[in-house]
N, CA, C and O of each residue as an XYZ file, in Angstrom:
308
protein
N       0.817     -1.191      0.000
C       0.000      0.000      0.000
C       0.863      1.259      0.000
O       0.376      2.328      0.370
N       2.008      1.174     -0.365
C       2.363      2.551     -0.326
C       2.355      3.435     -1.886
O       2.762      3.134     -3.008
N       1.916      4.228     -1.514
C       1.808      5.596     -2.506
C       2.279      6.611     -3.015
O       2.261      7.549     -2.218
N       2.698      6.858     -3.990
C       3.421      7.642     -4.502
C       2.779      9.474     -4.054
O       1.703      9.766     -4.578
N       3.369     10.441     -3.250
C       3.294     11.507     -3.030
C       2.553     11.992     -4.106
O       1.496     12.541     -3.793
N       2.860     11.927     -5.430
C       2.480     12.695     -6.822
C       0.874     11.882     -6.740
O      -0.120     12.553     -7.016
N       0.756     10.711     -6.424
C       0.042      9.779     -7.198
C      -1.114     10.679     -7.682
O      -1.292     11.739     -7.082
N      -1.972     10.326     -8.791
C      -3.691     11.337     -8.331
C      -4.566      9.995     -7.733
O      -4.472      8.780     -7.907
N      -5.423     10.835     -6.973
C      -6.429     10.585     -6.232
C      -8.107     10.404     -6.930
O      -8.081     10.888     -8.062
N      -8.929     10.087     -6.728
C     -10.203     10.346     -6.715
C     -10.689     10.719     -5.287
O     -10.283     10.108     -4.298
N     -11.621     11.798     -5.214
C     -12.246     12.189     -3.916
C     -13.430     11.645     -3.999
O     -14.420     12.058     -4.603
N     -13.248     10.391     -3.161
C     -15.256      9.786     -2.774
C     -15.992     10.417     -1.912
O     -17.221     10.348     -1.927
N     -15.103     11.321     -0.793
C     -16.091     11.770      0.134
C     -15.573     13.476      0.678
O     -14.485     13.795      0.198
N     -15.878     13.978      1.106
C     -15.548     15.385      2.337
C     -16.543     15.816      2.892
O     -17.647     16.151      2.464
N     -16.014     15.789      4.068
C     -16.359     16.746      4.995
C     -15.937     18.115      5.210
O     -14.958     18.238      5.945
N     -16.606     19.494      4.594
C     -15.530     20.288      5.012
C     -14.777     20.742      6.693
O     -15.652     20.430      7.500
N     -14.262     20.988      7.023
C     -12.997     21.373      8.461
C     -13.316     19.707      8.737
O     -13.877     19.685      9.833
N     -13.233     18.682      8.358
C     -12.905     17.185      9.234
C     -12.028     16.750      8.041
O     -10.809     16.722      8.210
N     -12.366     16.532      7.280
C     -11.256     15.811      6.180
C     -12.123     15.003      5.198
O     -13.295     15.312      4.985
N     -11.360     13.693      4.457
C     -12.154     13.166      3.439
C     -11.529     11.622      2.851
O     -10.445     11.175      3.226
N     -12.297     11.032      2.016
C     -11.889     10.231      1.527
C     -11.601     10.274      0.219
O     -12.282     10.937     -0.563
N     -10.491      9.522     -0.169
C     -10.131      9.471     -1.254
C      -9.519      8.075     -2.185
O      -9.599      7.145     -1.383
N      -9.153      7.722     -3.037
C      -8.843      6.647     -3.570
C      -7.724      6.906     -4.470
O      -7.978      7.705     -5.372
N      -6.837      6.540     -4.448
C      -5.582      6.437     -5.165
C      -5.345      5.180     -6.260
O      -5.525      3.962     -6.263
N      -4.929      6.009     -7.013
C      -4.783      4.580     -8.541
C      -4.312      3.014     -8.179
O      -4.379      1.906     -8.712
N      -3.916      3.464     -7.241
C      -2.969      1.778     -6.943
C      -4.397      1.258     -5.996
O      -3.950      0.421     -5.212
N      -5.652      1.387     -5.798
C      -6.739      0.908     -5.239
C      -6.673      1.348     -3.671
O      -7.568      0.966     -2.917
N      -5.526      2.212     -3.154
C      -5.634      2.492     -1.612
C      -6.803      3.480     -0.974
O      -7.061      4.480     -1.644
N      -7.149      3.388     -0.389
C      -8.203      4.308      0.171
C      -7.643      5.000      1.598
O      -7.343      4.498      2.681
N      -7.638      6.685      0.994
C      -6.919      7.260      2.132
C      -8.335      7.832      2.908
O      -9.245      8.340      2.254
N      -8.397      7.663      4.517
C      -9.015      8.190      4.895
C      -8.712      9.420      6.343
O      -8.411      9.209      7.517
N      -8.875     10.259      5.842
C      -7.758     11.782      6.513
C      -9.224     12.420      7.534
O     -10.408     12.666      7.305
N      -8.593     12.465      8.345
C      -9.690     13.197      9.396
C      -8.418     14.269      9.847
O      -7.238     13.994      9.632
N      -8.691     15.034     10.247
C      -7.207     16.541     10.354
C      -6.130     16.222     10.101
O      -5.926     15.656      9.027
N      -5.157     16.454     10.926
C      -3.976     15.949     10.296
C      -3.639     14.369     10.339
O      -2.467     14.120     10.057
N      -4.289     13.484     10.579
C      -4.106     11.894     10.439
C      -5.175     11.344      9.193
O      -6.388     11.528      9.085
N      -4.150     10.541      8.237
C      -4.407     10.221      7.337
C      -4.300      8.280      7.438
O      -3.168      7.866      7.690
N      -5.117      7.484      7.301
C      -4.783      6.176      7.219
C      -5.259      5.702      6.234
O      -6.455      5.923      6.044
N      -4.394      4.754      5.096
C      -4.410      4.429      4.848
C      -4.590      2.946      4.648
O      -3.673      2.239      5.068
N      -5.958      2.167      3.890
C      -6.499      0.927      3.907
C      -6.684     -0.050      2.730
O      -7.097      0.454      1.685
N      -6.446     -1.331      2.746
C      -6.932     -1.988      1.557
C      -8.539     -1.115      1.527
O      -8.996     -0.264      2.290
N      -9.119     -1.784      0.255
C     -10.466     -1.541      0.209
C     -11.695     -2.221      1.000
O     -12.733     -1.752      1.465
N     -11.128     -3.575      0.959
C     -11.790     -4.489      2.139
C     -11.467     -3.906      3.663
O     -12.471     -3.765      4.360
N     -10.685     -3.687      4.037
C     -10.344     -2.711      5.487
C     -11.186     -1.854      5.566
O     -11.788     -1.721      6.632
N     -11.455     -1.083      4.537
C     -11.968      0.299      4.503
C     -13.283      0.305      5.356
O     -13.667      0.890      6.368
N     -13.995     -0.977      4.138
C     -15.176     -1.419      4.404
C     -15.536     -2.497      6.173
O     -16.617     -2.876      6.624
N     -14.648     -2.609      6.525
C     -14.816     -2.849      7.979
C     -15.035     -1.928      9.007
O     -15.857     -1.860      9.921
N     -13.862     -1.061      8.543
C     -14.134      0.099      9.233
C     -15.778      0.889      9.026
O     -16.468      1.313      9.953
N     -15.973      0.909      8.207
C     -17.018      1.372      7.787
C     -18.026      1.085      8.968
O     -18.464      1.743      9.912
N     -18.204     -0.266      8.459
C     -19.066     -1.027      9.611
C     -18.933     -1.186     10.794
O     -19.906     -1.486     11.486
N     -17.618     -1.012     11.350
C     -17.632     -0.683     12.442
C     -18.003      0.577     13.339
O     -18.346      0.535     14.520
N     -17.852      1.821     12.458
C     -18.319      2.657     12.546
C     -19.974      2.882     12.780
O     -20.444      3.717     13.553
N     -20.637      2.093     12.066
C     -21.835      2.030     11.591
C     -22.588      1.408     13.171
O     -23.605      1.833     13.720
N     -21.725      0.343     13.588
C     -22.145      0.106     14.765
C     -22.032      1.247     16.088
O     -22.808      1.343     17.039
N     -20.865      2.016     15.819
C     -21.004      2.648     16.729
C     -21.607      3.515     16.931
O     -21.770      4.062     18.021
N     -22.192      3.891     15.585
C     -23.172      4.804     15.780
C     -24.856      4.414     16.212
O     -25.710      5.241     16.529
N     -25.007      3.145     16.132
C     -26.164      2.811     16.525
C     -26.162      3.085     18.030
O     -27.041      3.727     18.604
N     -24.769      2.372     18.791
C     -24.868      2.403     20.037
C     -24.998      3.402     20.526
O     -25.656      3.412     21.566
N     -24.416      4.746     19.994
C     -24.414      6.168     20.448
C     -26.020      6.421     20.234
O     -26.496      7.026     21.195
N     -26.884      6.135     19.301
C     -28.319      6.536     18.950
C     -29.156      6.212     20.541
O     -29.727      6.972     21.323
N     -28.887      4.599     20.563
C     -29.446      3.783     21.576
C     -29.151      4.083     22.953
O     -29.795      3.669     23.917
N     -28.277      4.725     22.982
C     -27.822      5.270     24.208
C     -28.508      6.183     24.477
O     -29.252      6.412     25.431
N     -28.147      6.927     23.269
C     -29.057      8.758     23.373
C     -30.132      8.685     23.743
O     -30.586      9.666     24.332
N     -31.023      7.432     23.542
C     -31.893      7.879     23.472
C     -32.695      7.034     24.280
O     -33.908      7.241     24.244
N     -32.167      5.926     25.160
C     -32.521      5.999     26.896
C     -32.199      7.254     27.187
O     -33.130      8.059     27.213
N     -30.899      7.714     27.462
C     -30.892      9.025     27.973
C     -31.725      9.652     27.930
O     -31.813     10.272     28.990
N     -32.944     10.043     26.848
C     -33.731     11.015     26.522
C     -34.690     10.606     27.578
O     -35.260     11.260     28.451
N     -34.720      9.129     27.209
C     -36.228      8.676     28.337
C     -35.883      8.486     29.537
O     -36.863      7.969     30.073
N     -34.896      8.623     30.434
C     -34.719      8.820     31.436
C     -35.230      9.349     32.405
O     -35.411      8.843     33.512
N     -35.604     10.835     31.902
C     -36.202     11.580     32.726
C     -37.886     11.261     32.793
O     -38.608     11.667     33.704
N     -38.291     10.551     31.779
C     -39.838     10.472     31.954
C     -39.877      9.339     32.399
O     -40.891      9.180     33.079
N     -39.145      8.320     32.328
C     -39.218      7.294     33.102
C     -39.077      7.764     34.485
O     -40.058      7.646     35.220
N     -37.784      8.383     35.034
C     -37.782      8.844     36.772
C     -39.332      9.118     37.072
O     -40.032      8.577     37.928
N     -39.663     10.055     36.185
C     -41.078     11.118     36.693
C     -42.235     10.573     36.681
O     -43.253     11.214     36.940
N     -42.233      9.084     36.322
C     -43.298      8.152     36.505
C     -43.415      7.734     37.114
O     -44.561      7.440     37.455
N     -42.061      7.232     37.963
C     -42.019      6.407     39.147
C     -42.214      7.102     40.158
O     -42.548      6.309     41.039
N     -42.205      8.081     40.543
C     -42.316      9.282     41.789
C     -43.439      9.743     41.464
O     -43.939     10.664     42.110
């Protein structure tokens, strides 16, 4: 996986002020959030992905006992 400085890129994704994804001719997928850039096979990428994907459920599911928290307390009292 290493990449030539010059190489060109394709941009699949941005965020503007977080960073972005991109794809390099040799099939690497750089994925740059500020100044850290990692680089992944394409199958990696896609784990990450999903792993991500989970964590965002858990953050949802979380949030959102949290939310009911308080109406749950205020039922019981």
């Amino acid at each position: 996986m290493a990449c030539a400085a010059s190489e060109e890129r394709m941009m699949l994704a941005e965020a503007e002020g977080l960073g972005g994804v991109t794809l390099c001719a040799c099939g690497t997928v750089h994925l740059s959030v500020g100044a850290v850039t990692v680089r992944l096979a394409p199958e990696a990428f896609l784990q990450a992905v999903k792993m991500c994907q989970q964590a965002v459920q858990q953050l949802t599911l979380e949030g959102l006992l949290q939310a009911m928290s308080p109406q749950v307390n205020s039922t019981l009292h």
